[in-house]
MARKEFI-323613 format. One record per residue (C-alpha): residue in three letters; z, y, x. Coordinates in steps of 0.1 Angstrom, whole numbers, plus 2048, in hexadecimal, padded with zeros to 3 digits. Layout:
REM MARKEFI-323613
ALAZYX...
***
This chain:
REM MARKEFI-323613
UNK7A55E3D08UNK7B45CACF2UNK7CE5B0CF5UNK7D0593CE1UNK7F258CCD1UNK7F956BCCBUNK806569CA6UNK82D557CB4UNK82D574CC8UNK82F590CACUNK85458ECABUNK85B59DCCEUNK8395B1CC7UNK8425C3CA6UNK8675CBCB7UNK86B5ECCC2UNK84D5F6CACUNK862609C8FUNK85F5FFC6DUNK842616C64UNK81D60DC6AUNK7FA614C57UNK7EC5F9C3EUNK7C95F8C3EUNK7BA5E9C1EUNK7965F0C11UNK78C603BF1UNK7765F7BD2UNK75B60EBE4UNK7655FAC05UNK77061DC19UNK791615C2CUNK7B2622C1FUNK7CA624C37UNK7F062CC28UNK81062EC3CUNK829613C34UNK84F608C3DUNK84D5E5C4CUNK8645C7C4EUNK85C5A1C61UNK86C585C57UNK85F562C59UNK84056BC68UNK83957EC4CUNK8335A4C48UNK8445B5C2CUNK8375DAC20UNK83F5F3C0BUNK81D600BF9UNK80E617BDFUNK7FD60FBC1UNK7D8611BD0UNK7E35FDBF0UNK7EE5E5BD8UNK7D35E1BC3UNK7BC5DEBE2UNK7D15C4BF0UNK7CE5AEBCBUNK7AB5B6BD0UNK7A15B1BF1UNK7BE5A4C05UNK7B15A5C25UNK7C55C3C39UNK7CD5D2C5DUNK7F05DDC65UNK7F35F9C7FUNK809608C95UNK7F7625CA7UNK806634CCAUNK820646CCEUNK82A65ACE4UNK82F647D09UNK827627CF7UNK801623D05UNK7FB604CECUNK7F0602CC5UNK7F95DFCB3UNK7E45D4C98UNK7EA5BAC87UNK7CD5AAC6DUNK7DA594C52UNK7D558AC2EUNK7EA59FC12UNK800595BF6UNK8075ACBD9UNK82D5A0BD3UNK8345B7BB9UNK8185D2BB5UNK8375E5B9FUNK84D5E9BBBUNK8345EEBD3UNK83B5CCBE6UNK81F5BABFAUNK8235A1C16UNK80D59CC32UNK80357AC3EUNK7F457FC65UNK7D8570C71UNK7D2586C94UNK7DE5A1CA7UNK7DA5B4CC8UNK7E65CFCDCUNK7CB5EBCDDUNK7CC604CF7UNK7BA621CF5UNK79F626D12UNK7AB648D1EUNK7D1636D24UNK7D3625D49UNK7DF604D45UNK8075FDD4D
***
């Protein structure tokens, strides 16, 4: 079951969350690679630390998920799609422009 989140409403959504997620980006061979990143929003804007393949995925194909799986008691994943921005592929700096998200619950979790 998903749960569309509205993208004014990612404030109050991505609180709580932690600052640790998954960036999704695609490979030259288009296979997913999924890396776990720290996490800051500001502005409407994602800001992530990332690696040098993230980062040259991102330059190359900037389209990207952001994840943050279940945990524990929390029944609900948030992913949040969006458009990346190498800021500094150096420092390992890209931002995250949003352009969806939802709540995902998995089937096997009753709903709240």
């Amino acid at each position: 079951m998903s749960i569309k989140v509205a993208l004014d409403e990612l404030p109050q959504a991505f609180d709580g969350l932690g600052a640790t997620a998954f960036l999704l980006t695609t490979n030259d061979d288009q296979s997913p690679h999924p890396a776990n990143v720290n996490v800051s929003f500001a502005d409407g804007i994602f800001t992530v630390s990332a690696g040098r393949r993230s980062c040259s995925n991102c330059g190359d194909r900037p389209t990207v998920t952001l994840l943050w799986a279940n945990k524990g008691e929390r029944a609900m994943s948030l992913l949040v799609d969006g458009v990346a921005e190498v800021v500094s592929a150096d420092d390992g700096v890209v931002t995250v422009a949003p352009t969806s998200a939802i709540w995902h619950r998995h089937p096997d979790v009753p709903p709240e």
